[in-house]
MMTF fields as JSON, N, C-alpha, C and O atoms, coordinates in Angstrom:
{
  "mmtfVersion": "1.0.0",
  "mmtfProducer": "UNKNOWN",
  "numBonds": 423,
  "numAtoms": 424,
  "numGroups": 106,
  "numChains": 1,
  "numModels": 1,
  "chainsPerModel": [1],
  "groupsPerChain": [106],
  "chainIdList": ["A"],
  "bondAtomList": [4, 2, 8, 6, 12, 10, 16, 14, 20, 18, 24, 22, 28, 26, 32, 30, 36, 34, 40, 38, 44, 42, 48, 46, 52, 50, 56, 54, 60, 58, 64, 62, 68, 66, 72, 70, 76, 74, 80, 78, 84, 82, 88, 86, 92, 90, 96, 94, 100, 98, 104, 102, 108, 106, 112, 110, 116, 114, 120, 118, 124, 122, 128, 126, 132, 130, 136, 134, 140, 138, 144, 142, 148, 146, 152, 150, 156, 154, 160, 158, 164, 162, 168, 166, 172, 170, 176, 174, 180, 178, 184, 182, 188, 186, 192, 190, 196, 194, 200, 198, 204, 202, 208, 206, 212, 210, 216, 214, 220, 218, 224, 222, 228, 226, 232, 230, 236, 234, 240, 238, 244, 242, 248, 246, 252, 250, 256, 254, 260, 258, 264, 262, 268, 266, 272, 270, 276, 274, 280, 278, 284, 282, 288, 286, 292, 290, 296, 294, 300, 298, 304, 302, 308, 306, 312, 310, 316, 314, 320, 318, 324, 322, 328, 326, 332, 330, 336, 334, 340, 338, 344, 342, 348, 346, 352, 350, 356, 354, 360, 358, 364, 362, 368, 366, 372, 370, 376, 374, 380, 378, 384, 382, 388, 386, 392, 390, 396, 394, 400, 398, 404, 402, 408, 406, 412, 410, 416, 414, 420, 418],
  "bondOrderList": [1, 1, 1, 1, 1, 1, 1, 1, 1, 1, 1, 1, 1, 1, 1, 1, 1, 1, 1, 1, 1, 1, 1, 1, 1, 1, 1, 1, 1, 1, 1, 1, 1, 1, 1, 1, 1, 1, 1, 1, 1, 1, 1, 1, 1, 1, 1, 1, 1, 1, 1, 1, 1, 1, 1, 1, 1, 1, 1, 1, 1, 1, 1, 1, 1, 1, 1, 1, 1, 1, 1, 1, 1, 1, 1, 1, 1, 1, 1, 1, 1, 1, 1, 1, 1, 1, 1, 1, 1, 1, 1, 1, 1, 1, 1, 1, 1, 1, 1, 1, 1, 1, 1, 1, 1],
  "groupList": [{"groupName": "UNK", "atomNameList": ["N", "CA", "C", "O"], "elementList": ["N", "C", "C", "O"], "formalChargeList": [0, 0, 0, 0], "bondAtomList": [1, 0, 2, 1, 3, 2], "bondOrderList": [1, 1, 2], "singleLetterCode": "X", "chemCompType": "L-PEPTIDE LINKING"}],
  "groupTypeList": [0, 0, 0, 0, 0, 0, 0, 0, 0, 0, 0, 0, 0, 0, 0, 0, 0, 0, 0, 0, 0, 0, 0, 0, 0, 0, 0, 0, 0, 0, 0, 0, 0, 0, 0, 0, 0, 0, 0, 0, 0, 0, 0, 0, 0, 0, 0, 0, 0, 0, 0, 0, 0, 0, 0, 0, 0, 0, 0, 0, 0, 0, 0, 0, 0, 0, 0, 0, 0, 0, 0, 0, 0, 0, 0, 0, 0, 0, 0, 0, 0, 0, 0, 0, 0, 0, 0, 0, 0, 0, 0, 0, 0, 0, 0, 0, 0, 0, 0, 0, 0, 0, 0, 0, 0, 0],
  "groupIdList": [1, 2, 3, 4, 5, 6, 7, 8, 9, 10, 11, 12, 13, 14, 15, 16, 17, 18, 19, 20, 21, 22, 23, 24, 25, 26, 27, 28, 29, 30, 31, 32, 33, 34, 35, 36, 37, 38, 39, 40, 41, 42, 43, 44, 45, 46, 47, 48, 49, 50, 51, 52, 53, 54, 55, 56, 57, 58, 59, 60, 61, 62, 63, 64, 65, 66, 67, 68, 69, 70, 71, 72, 73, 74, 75, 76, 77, 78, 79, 80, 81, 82, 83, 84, 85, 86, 87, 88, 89, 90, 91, 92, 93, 94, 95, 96, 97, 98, 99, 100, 101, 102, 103, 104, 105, 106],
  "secStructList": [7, 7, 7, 7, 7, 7, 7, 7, 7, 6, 6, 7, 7, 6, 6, 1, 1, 5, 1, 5, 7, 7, 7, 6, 6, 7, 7, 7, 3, 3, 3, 6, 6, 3, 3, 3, 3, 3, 3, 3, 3, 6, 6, 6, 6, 3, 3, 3, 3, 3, 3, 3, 3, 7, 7, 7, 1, 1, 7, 3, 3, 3, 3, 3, 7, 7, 1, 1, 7, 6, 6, 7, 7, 3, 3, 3, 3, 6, 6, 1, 3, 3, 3, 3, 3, 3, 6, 6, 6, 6, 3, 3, 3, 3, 3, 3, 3, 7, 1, 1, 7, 7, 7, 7, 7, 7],
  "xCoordList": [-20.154, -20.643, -19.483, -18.348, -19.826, -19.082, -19.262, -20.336, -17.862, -17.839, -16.869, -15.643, -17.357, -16.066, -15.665, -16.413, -13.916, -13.494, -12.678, -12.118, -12.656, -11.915, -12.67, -13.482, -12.058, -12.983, -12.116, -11.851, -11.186, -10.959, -11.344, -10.9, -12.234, -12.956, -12.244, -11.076, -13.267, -12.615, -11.739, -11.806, -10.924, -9.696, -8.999, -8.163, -9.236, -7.999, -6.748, -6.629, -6.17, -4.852, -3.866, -3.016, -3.589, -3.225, -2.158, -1.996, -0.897, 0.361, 0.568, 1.695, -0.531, 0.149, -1.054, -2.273, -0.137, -0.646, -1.965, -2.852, -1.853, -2.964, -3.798, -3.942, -4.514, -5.927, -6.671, -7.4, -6.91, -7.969, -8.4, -7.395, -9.352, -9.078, -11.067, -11.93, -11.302, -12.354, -11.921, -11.153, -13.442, -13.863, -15.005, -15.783, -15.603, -17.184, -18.261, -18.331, -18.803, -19.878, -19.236, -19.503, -17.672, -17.428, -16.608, -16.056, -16.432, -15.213, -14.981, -15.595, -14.073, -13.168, -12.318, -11.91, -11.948, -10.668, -10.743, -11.459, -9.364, -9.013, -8.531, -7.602, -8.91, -9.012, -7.575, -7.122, -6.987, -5.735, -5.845, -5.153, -7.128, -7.2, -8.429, -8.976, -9.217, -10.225, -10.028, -9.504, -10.682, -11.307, -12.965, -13.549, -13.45, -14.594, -14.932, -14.116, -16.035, -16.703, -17.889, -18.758, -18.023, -18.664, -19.87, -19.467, -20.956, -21.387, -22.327, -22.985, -22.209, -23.258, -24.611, -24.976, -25.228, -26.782, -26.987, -26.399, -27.915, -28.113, -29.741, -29.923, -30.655, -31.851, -31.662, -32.46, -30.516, -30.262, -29.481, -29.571, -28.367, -27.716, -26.161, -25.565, -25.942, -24.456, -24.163, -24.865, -22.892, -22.324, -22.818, -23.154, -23.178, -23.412, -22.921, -22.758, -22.461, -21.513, -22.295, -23.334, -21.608, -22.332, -21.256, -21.599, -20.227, -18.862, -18.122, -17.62, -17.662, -16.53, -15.702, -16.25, -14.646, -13.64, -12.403, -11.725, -12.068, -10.995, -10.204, -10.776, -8.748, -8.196, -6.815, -6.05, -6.387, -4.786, -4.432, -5.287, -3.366, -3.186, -2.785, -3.699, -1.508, -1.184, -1.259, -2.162, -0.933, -1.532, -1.245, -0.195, -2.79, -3.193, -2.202, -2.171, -1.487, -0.508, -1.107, -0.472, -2.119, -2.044, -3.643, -4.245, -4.02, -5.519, -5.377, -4.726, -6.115, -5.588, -7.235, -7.739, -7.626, -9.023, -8.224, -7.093, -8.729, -8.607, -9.098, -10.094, -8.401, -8.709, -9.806, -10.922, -9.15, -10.09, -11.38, -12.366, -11.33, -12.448, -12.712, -12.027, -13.758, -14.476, -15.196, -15.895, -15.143, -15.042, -14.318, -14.767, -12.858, -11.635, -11.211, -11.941, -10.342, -9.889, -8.87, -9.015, -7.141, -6.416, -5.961, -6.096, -5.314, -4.579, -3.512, -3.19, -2.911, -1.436, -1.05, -1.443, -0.339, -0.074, 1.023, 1.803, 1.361, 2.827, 3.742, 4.958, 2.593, 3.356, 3.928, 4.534, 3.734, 3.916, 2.86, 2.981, 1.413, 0.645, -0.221, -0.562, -0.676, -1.445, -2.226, -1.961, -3.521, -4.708, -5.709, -5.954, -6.221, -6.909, -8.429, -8.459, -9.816, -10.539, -11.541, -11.422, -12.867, -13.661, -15.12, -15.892, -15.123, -15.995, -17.495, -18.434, -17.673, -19.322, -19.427, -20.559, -18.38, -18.667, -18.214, -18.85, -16.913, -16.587, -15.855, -15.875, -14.646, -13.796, -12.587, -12.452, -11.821, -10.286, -10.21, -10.347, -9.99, -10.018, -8.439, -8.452, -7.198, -5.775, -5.232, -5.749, -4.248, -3.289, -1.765, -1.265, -0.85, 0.823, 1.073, 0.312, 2.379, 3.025, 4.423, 5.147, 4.926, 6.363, 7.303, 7.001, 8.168, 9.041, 9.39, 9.671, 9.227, 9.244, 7.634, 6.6, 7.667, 6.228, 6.32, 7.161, 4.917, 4.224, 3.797, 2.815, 4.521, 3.808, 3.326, 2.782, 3.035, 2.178, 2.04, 2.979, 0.673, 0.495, -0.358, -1.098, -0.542, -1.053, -1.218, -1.928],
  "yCoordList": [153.578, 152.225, 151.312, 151.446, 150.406, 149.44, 148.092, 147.492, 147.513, 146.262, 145.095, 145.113, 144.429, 143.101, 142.814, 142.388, 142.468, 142.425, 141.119, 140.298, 140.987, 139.412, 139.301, 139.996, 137.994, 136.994, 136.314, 135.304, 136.599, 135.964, 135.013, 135.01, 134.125, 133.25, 133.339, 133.609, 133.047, 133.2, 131.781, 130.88, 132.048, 130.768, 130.637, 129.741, 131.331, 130.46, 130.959, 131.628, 130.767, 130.67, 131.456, 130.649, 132.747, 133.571, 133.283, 133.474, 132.649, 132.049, 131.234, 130.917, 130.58, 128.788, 129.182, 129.34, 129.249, 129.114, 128.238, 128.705, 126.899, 125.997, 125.43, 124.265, 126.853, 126.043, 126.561, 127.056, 126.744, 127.194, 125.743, 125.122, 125.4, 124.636, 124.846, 125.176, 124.541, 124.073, 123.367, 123.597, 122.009, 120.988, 121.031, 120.499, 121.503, 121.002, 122.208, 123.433, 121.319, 122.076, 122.56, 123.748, 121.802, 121.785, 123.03, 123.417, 123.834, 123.987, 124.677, 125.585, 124.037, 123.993, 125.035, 125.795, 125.043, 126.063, 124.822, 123.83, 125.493, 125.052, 125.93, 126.673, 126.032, 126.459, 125.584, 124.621, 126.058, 125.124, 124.318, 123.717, 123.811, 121.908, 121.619, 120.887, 122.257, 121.49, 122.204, 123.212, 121.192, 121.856, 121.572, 120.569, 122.854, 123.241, 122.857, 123.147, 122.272, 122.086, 122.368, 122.102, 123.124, 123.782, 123.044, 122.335, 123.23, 122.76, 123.792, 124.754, 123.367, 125.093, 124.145, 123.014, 125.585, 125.259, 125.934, 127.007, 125.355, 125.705, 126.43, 127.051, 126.445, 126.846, 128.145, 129.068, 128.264, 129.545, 130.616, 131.835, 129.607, 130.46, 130.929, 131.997, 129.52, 130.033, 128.581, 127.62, 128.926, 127.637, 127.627, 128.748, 126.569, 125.816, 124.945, 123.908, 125.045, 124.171, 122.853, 122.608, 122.265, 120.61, 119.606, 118.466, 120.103, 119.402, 119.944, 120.824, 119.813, 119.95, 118.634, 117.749, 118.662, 117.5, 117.842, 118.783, 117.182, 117.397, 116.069, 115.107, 115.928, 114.911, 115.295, 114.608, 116.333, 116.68, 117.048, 117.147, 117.15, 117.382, 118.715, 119.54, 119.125, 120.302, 121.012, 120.496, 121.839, 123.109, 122.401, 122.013, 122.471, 121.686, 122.734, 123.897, 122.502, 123.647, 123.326, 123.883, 122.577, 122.209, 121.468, 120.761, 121.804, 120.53, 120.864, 121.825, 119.902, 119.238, 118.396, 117.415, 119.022, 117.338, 116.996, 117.464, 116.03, 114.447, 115.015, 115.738, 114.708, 114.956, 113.678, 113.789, 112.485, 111.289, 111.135, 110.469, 111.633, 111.131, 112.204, 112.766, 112.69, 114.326, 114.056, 114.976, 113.215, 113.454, 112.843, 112.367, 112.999, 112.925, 113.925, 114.88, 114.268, 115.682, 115.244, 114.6, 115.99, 115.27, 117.031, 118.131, 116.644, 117.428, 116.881, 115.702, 118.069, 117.906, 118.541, 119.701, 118.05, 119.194, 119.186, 118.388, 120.218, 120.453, 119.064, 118.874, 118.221, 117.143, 116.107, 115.054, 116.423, 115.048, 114.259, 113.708, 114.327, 113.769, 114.161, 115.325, 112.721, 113.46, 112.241, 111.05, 113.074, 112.281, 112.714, 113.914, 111.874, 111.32, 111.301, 110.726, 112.198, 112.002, 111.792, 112.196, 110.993, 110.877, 111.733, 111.376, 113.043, 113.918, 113.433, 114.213, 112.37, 112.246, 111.533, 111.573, 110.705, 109.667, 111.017, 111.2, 111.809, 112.335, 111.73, 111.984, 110.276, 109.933, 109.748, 109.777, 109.565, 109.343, 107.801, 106.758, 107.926, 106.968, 106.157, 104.949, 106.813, 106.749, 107.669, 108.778, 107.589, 107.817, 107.909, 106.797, 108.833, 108.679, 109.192, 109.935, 108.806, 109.554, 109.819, 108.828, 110.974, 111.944, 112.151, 112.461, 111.95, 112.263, 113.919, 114.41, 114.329, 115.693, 116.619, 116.041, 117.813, 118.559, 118.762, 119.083, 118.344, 118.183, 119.834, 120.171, 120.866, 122.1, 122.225, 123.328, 121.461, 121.664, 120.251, 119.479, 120.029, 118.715, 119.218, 120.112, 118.951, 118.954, 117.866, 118.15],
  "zCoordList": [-72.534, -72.407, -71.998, -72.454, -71.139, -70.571, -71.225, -71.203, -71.973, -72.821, -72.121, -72.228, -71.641, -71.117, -71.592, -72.472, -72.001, -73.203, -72.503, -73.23, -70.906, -70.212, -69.082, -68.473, -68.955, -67.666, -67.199, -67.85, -65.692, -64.886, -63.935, -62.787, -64.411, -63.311, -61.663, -61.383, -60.819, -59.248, -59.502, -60.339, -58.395, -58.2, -59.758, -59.866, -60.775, -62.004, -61.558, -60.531, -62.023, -61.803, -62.669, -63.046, -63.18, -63.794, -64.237, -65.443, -63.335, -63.557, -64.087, -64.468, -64.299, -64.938, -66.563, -66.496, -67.938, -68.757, -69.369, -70.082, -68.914, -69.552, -68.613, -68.24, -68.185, -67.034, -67.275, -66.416, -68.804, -69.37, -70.676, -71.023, -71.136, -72.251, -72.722, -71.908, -74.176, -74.333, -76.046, -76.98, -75.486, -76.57, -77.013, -76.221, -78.118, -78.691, -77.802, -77.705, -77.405, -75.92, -75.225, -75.041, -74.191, -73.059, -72.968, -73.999, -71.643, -71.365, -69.869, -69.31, -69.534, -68.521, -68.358, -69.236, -66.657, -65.786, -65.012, -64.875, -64.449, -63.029, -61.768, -62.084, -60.469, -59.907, -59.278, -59.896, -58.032, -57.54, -57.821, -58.643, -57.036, -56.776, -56.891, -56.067, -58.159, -58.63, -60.15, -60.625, -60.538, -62.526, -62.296, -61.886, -62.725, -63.028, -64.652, -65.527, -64.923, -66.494, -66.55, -65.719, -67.891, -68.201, -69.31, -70.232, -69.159, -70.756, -71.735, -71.34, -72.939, -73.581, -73.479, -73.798, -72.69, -72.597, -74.047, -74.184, -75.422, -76.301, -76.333, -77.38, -75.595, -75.392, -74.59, -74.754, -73.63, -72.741, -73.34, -73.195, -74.34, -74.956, -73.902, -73.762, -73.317, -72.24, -71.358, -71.044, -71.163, -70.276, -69.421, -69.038, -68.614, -67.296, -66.787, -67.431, -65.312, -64.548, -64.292, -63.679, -64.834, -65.047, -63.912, -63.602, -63.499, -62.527, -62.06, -62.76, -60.838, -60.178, -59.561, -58.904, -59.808, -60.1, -59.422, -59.835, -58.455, -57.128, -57.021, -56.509, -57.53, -56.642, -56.574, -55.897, -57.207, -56.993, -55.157, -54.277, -55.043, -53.49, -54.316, -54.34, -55.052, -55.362, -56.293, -56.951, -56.8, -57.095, -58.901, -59.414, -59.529, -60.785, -61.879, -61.478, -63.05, -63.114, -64.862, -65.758, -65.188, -66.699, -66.962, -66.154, -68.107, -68.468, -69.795, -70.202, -70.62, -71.828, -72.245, -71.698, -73.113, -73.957, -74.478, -74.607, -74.903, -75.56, -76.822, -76.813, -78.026, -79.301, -79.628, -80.136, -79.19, -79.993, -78.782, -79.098, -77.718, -76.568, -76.144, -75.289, -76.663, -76.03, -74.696, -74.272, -74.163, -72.651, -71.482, -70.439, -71.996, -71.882, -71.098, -71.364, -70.185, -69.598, -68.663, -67.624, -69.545, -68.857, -68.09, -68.627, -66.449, -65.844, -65.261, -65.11, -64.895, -64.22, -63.098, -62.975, -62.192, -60.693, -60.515, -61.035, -59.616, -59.417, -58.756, -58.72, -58.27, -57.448, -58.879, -58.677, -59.749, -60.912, -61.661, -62.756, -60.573, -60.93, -62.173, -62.385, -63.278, -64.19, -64.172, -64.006, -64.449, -63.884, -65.176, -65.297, -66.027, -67.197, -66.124, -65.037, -66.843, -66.269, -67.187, -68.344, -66.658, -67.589, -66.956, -66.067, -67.85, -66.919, -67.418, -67.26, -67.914, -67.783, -66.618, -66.134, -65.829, -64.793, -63.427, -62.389, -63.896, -62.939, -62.085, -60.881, -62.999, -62.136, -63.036, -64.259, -62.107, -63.2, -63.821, -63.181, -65.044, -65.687, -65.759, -65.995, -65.562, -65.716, -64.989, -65.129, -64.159, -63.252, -63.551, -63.378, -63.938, -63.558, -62.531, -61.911, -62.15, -61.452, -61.856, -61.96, -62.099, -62.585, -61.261, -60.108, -61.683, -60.412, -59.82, -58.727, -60.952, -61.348, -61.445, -61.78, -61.161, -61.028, -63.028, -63.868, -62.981, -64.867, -64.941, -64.28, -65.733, -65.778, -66.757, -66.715, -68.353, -69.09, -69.781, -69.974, -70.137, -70.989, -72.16, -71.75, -73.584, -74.461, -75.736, -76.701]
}
């Protein structure tokens, strides 16, 4: 008998530790240059892609929830940028910019 014991989603990113994350219902990957979210369908019994969320130019290297705002979702890219999103609207709520590439936020 055959048991799946892992799940590489297409596009994650094997190299960069934190582009995986989940909150509550939700949970999230990131693919280069998008993060995919997930939500638990509770009647089906499994996640469903409820978003896809694109604004890094480079390669997303980090994502992070929000402890106090569960629909909060912060990422980071190699360019510096970290971008605070609010995935029920599906837009960024807060913007930095690092001079330096951000490889993990938590």
């Amino acid at each position: 008998m055959v048991r799946q014991v892992a799940l590489l989603p297409a596009g994650c990113q094997p190299w960069n530790r934190n582009v995986v994350a989940s909150s509550g219902q939700h949970f999230a990957y990131s693919a280069t240059l998008a993060i995919y979210i997930y939500k638990m369908d509770r009647v089906h019994k499994e996640h469903r892609l409820i978003s896809i969320m694109s604004e890094h130019k480079k390669t997303i290297t980090s994502i992070c929830w929000c402890p106090e705002k569960p629909n909060h979702l912060a990422s980071s890219s190699a360019d510096g940028l970290v971008i605070v999103w609010d995935i029920t609207t599906q837009r960024p709520v807060a913007k930095l910019t690092h001079k330096e590439p951000v490889l993990c936020i938590d």
